[in-house]
N, C-alpha and C positions, 0 to 999 in steps of 0.2 A: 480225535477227529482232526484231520487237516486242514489247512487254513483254506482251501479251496471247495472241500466240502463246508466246510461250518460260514465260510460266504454264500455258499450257493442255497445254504436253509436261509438264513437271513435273506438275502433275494426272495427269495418265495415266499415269507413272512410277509416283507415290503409290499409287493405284490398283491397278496392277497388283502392287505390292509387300506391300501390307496384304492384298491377294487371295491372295499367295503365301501369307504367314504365316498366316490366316487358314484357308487350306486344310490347313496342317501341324494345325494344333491340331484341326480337325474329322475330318481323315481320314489324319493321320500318326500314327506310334509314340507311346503313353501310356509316357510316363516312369515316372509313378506320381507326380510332383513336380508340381505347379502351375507350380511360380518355373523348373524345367528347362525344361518346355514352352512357357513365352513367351520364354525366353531364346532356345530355337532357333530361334521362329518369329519374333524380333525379328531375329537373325543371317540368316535366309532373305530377310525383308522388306528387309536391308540390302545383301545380298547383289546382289540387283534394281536397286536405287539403283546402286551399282557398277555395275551391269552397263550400264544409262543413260548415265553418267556417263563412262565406255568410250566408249560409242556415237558423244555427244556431244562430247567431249573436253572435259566443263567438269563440274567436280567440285559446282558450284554447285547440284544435285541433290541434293544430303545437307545442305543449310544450312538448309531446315527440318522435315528428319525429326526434329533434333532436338526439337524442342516439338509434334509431330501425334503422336509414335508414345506417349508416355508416358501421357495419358489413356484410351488403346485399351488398353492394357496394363493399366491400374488395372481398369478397369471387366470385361474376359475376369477378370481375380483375383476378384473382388466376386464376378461372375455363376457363376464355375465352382465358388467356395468356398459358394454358395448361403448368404452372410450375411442377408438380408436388407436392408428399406427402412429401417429404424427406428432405425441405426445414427447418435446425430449424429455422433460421432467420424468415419464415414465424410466426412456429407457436409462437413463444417468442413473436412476435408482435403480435399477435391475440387473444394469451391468456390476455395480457394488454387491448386489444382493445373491445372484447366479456365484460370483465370482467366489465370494464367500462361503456358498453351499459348496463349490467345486473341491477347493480349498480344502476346507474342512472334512467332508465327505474321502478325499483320496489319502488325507491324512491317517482317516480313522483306518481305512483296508490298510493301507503301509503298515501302521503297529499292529493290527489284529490278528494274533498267530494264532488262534481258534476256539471252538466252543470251550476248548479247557479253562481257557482263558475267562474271569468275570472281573470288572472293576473292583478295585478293594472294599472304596465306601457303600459297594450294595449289598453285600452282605452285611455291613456292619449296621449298618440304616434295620435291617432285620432281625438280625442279633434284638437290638437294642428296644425294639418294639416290643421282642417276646413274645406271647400268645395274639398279640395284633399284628404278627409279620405279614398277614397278606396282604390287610388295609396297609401298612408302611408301602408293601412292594408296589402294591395299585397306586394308591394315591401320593409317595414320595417320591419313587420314583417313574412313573410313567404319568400318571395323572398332573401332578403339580407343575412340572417343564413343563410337559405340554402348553398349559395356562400360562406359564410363563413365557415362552415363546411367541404365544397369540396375540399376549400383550405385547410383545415388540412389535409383531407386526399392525398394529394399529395403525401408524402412518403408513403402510403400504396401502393398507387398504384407504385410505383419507386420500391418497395420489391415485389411488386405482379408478377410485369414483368422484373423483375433482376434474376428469381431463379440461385442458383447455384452458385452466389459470396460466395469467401469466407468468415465463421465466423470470427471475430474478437473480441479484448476485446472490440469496443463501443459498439457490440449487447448485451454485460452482463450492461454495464453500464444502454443504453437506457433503460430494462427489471429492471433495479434494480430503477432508473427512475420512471418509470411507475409504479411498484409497491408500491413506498412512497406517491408516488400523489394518487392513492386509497386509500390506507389507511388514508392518509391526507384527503380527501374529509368523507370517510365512516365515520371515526372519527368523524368529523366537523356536519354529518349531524344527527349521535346517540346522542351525545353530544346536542344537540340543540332544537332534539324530546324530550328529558328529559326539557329539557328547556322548551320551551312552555306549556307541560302539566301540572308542577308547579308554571309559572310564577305569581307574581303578577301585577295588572295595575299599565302601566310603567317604572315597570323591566326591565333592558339592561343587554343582555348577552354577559359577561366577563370573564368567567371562560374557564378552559381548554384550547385547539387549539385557542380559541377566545379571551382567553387573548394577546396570541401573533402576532394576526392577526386579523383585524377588518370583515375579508373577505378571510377565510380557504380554503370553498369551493371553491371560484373562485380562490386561487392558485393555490389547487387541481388541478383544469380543465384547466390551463393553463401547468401544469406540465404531465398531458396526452399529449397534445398536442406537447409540448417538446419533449416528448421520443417517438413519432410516428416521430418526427423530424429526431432523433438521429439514428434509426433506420432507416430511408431514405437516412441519410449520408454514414452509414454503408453499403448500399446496393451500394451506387452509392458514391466515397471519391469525395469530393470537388463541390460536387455537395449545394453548402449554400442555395438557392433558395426552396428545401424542406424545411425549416425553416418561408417560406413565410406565412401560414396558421398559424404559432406558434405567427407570430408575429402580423401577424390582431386578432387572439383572446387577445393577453393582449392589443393592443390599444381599443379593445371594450370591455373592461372589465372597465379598467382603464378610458375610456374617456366616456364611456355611460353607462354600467350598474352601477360601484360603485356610480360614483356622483349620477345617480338617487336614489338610495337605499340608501347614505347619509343624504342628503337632506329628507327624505322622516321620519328617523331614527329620522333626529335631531327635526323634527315639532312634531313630535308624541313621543318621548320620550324625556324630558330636561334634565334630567340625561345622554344621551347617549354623552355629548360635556365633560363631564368626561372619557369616555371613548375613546375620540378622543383624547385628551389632554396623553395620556398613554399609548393605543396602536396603533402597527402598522397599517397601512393601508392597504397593501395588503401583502408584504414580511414576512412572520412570524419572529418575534426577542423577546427579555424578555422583557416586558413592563417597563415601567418608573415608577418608587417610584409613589403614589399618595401624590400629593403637600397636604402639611396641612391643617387642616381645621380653620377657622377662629378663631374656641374656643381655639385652642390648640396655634393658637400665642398669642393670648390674655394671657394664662397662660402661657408663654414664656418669654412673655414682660417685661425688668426689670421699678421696680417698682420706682415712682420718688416722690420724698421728699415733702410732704404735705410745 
């Protein structure tokens, strides 16, 4: 299937998924909760996607609800809480937050050459379940993000329905935050397009952002996540518990995607254990001298007396 058809199911997926949730919140059960009500209707929209992903047998359907559904969600919180236009707190965190759906979202159509196509670790997330591969596919992969992502959006929603606190200088910091982490992600991911299109079999890329971080992007996306934080605090002081959703994306970053993507790294490139030996892991920092090579202590070596 071509990358233009197998976008245009995905489109119609979307569609019909955001129609789902969309229709809960217009003419399902009032919670009486804002944050209840897109939850469910984010779990129904998700639900759809699964149901697709079923259909098609390629979970590749839920790889960019992540970054469409989170500005839909911002903006039903804004509109149902009736804050108002005049909010900048709102828009400084929306222009991070859009920016980063955009971002993200154009990324994924640029690599996704089509339905043939599935991410490596969903199948394996399957594999590995064995006779519970559906509960995996539901719940590991479509179900669990999901929640995970809600949970970042928590301080959106805490600014959604705050309008009217005052500015402060964390709203410049959060905003200036958010900004390093896009560029730090967009950086990481032009940088890497160039890479692949030149690489040779075996090649590990070490250059640029990726010298100093073995894994740019997932700082990146941790660093969004951050400044939706930072901006939650600002809206509401002392409120640390917005930080919630900051902190389960770097434990899944760190405890489930890198290792996978390490491992995966070190089988298929033997060069890349040079790489681990010199840069950092996730925190960007100057990488470490590369230790000598064998020849060069040899020609080092003082030389001993026949």
């Amino acid at each position: 299937m071509s990358q233009g058809a197998s976008l245009l199911r995905v489109g119609i997926a979307y569609v019909i998924a955001i129609g789902a949730g969309l229709a809960w919140l217009l003419w399902g059960l009032d919670s009486g909760q804002l944050w209840l009500d897109g939850l469910i209707a984010d779990l129904i929209a998700t639900v759809v996607i699964f149901a697709f992903s079923r259909f098609y047998g390629n979970s590749t359907f839920y790889d960019a609800f992540w970054s469409v559904i989170p500005p839909l969600l911002a903006f039903y919180w804004w509109i149902a809480a009736d804050a108002g236009v005049n909010d900048v707190r709102w828009w400084l965190m929306m222009i991070v937050l859009l920016a980063w759906a955009i971002r993200l979202t154009a990324n994924w159509i640029r690599t996704f050459p089509g339905m043939h196509h599935e991410d490596w670790r969903y199948p394996m997330v399957r594999e590995r379940a064995g006779r519970f591969e559906f509960v995996a596919d539901l719940m590991g992969i479509h179900v669990f993000p999901t929640l995970q992502v809600f949970a970042g959006l928590i301080p959106v929603y805490v600014v959604a329905t705050r309008a009217g606190e005052p500015l402060g200088w964390l709203d410049f910091v959060a905003f200036g935050v958010g900004l390093a982490a896009l560029a730090l992600e967009t950086i990481a991911d032009l940088q890497m397009h160039r890479f692949i299109a030149t690489r040779t079999p075996g090649q590990v890329m070490d250059t640029g952002v990726w010298s100093w971080s073995r894994h740019p992007n997932y700082f990146g996306e941790c660093g969004i996540w951050f400044s939706m934080g930072l901006f939650g605090l600002a809206a509401w002081p002392g409120a640390w518990w917005v930080f919630v959703g900051t902190f389960a994306m770097v434990a899944m970053f760190l405890a489930v995607s890198i290792p996978m993507m390490e491992q995966r790294s070190l089988e298929r490139r033997p060069e890349y254990a040079r790489v681990v030996e010199r840069v950092s892991l996730f925190i960007p920092r100057p990488p470490k001298k590369s230790p000598p090579t064998t020849r060069s202590n040899e020609k080092n070596r003082p030389k001993t007396s026949a």
